[in-house]
C-alpha positions in Angstrom: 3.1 -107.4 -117.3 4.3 -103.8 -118.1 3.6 -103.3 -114.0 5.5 -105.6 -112.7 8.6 -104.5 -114.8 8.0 -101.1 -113.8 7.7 -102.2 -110.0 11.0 -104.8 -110.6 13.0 -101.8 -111.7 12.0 -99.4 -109.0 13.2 -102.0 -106.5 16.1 -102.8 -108.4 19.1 -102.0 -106.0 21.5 -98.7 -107.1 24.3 -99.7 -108.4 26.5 -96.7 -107.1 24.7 -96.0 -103.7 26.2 -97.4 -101.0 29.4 -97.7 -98.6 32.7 -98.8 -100.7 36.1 -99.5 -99.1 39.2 -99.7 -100.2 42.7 -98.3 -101.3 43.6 -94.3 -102.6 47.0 -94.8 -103.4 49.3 -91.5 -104.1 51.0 -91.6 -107.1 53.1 -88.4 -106.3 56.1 -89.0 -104.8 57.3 -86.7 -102.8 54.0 -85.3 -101.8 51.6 -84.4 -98.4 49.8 -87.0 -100.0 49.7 -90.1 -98.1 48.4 -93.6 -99.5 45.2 -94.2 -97.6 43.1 -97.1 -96.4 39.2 -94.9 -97.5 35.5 -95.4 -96.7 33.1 -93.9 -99.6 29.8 -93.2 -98.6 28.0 -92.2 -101.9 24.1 -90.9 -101.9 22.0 -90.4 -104.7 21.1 -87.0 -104.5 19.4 -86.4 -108.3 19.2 -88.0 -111.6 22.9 -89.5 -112.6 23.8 -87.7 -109.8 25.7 -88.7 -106.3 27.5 -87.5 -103.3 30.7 -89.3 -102.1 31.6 -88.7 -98.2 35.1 -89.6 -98.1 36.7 -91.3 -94.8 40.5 -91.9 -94.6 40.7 -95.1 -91.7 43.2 -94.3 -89.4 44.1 -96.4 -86.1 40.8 -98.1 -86.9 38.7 -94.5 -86.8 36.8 -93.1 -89.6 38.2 -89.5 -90.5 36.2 -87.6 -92.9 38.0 -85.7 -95.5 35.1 -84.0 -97.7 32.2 -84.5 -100.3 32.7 -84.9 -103.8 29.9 -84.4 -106.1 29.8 -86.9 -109.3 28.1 -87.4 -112.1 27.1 -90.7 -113.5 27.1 -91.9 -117.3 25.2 -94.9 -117.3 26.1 -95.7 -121.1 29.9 -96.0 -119.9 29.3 -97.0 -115.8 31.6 -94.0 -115.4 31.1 -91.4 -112.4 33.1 -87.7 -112.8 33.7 -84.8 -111.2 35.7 -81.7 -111.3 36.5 -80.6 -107.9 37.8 -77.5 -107.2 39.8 -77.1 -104.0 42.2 -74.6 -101.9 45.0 -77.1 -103.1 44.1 -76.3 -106.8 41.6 -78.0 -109.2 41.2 -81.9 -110.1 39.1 -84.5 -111.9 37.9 -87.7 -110.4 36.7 -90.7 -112.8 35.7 -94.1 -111.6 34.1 -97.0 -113.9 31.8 -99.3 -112.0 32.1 -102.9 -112.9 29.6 -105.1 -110.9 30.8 -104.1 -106.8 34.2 -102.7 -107.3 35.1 -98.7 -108.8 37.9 -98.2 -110.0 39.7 -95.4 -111.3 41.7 -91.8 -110.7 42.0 -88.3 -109.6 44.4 -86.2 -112.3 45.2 -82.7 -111.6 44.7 -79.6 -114.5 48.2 -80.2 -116.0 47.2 -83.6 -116.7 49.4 -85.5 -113.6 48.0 -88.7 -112.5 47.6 -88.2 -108.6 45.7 -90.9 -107.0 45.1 -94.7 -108.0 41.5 -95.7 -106.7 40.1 -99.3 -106.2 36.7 -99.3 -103.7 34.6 -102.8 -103.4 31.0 -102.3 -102.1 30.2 -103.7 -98.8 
């Protein structure tokens, strides 16, 4: 018995793995920053840890725009990170709720910058 629920819980199916899609909408106004139609490709790459590939879709093509690295808090279905960048510093949250994330990306000073809903494929 204790064998098969080790077995069922290796094959259980990560929950944050996987190709998202969805919207990453600016919320400053005037900006370079452009609302976006984005492909997340997120790898497990350690323990509570992933790696999102972002993809902006534009004209029906798959532009990549960087890696993110996250960390995952099970207890809260949250992933972070702090990314540091040549256009300053950020933090990314997303809460996972069945197939869909959903969350933010605030810069240092606290200003909400992007608005992020993803489903899984």
């Amino acid at each position: 018995m204790m064998l098969a629920a080790i077995l069922l819980a290796a094959a259980a199916p990560d929950p944050v793995a996987g190709t998202w899609e969805g919207t990453s909408l600016c919320q400053v106004k005037p900006s370079p920053c452009h609302d976006e139609h984005v492909i997340y490709r997120i790898s497990r790459t350690g323990a509570g840890q992933y790696r999102l590939d972002g993809y902006k879709v534009v004209n029906r093509k798959e532009l990549f725009m960087g890696s993110i690295d996250f960390t995952f808090d099970a207890s809260r279905q949250q992933l972070h990170a702090d990314i540091v960048g040549a256009r300053g510093s950020s933090t990314a949250d997303l809460k996972l709720s069945a197939k869909h994330l959903s969350g933010n990306m605030t810069l240092t000073d606290g200003t909400l910058f992007r608005l992020i809903e993803v489903d899984k494929r």
